[in-house]
C-alpha positions as CSV (number, residue, x, y, z in Angstrom):
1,X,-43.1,-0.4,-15.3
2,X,-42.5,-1.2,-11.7
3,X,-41.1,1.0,-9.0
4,X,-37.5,2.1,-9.7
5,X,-35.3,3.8,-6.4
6,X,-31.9,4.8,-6.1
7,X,-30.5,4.9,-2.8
8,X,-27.8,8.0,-2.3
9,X,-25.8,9.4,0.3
10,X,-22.2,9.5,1.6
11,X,-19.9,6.5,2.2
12,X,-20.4,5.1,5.9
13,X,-24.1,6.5,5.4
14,X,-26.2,3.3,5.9
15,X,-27.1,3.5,1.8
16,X,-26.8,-0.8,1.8
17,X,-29.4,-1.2,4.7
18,X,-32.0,0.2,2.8
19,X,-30.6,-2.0,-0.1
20,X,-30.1,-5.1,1.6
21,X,-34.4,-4.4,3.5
22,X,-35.5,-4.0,-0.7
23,X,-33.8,-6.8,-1.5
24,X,-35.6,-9.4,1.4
25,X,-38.9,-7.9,0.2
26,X,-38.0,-9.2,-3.5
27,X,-36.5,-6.1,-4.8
28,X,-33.5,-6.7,-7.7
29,X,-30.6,-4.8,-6.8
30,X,-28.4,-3.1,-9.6
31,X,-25.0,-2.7,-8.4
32,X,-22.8,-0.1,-9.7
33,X,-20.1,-1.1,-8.2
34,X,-20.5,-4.4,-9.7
35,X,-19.7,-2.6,-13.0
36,X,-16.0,-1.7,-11.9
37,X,-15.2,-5.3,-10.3
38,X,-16.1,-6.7,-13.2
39,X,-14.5,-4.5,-15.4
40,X,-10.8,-4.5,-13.3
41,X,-10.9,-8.2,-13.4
42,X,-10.9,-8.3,-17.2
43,X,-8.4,-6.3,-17.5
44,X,-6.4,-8.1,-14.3
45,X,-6.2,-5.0,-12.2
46,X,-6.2,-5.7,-8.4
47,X,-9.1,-4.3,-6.3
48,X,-7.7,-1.5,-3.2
49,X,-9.5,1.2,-2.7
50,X,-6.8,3.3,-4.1
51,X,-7.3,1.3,-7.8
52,X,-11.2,1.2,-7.4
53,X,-10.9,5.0,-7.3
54,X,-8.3,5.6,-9.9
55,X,-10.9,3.2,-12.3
56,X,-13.7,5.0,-11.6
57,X,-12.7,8.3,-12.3
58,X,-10.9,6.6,-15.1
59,X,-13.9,4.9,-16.6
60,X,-16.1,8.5,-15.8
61,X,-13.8,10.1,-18.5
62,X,-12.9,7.8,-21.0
63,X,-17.2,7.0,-21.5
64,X,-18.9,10.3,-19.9
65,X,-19.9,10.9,-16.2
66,X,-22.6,9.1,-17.1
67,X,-21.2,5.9,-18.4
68,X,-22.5,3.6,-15.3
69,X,-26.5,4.7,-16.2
70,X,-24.9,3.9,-20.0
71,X,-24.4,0.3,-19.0
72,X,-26.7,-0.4,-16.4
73,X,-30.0,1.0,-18.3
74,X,-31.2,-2.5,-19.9
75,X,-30.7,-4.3,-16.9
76,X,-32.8,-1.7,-15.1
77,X,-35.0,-1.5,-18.2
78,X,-35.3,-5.3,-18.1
79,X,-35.8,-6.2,-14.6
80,X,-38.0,-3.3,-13.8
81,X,-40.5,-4.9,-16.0
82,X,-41.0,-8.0,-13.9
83,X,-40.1,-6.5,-11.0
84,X,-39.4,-3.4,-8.3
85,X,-35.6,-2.3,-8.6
86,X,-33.6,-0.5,-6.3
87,X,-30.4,0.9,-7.4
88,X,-27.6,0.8,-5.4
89,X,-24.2,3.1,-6.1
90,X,-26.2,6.0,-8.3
91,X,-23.1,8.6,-7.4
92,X,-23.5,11.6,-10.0
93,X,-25.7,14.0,-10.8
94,X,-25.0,13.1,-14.3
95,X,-26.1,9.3,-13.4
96,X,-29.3,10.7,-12.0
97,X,-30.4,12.8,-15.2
98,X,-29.5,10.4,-17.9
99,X,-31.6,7.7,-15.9
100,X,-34.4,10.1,-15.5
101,X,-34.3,11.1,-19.1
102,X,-34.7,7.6,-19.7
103,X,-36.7,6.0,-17.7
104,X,-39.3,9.0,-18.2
105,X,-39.2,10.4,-14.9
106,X,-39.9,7.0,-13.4
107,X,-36.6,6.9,-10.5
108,X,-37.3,8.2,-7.4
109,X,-34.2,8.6,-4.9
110,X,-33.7,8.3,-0.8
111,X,-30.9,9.7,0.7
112,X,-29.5,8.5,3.7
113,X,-27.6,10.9,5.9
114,X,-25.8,10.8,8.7
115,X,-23.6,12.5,11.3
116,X,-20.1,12.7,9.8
117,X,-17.9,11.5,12.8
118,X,-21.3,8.8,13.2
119,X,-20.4,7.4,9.9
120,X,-16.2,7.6,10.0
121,X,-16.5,6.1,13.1
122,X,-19.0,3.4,11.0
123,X,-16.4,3.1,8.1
124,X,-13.2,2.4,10.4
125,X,-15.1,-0.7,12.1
126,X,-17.3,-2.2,9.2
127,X,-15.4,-5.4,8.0
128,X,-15.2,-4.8,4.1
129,X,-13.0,-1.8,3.1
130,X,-12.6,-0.3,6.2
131,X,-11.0,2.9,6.3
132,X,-9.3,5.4,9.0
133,X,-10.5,9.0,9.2
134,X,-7.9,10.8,6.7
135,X,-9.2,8.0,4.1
136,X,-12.2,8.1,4.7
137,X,-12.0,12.2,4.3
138,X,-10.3,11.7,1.5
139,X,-13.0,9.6,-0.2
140,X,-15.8,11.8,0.7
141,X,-13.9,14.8,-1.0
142,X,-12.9,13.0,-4.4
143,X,-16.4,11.3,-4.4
144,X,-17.6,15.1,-4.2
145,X,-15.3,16.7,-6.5
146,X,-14.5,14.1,-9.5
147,X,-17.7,12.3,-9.2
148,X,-19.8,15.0,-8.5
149,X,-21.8,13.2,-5.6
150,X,-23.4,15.7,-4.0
151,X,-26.5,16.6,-6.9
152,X,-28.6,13.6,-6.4
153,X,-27.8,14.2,-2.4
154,X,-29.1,17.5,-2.6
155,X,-32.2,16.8,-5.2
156,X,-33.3,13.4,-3.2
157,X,-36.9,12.7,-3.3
158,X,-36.9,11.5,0.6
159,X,-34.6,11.6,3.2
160,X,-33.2,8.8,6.0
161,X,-31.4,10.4,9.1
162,X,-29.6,7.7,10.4
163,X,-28.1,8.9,13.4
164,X,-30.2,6.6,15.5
165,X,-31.5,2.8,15.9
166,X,-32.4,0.5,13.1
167,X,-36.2,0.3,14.2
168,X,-36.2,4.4,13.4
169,X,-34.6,3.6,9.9
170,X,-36.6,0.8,8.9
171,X,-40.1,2.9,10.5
172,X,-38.6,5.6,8.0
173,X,-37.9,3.8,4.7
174,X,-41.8,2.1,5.2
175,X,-43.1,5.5,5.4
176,X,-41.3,6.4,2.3
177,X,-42.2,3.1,0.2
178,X,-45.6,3.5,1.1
179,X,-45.5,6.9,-0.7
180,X,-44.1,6.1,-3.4
């Protein structure tokens, strides 16, 4: 099996550079969030952040906290085969373990962290969803509480501190690649 990472971290963190750098170098990306799109437009709900939220949490407890590793595992499976995979939306600890138990140990996560006022000040000017400072708060502590965010922050395998330029991000995420 090829390489399998998970990129974590809060929301305004810098999680989709790392993403987006895997990707150019011929990475597949598995999107979580791709799971919720796709399920609100079967059942004709309009995307806001508000409804993405309200689904999410929605979708954790009707299939399990773990439901998104549920559906996602033979696409990971699959691709991983052929290919390196990086996984991109990984939120709970519950995610985390039922992937590892899985995929035999074989997932590996990098955090990226950064300033909080560096990344709500990242969130209100970024062009998709952005969001003022009370939102963005508020997203931080539901992502916490309901989706229970903060285990595969805390247990990362490496660590991004993305307080500074892009050169010292993409120097950082080489290091870690080339340990893994």
């Amino acid at each position: 099996m090829n390489k399998v990472v998970a990129i974590v971290g809060m929301c305004g963190s810098g999680k989709s550079v790392a993403t987006d750098i895997l990707e150019k170098e011929g990475w597949h990306k598995v999107y979580f969030g791709g799971v919720t799109y796709k399920k609100m437009q079967e059942e004709g709900i309009e995307r806001t952040p508000d409804s993405e939220r309200i689904f999410r949490e929605n979708l954790r407890k009707k299939y399990g906290p773990e439901c998104y590793a549920k559906l996602l595992l033979p696409e990971i499976e699959e691709e991983a085969k052929t290919k390196n995979v990086v996984l991109d939306g990984l939120y709970s600890w519950y995610e985390y373990k039922y992937l590892m138990e899985n995929l035999k140990g074989d997932l590996k996560l990098i955090c990226v962290v950064t300033d909080k006022d560096i990344r709500y000040d990242r969130i209100a000017k970024r062009p998709e969803r952005p969001f003022d400072n009370n939102k963005a708060r508020e997203r931080d502590l539901s992502e916490i509480e309901n989706l229970y965010k903060g285990g595969p922050i805390a247990y990362a395998d490496y660590y991004i501190f993305n307080n500074g330029s892009l050169e010292e991000y993409e120097k950082r995420l080489e290091e870690i690649l080339k340990q893994i």
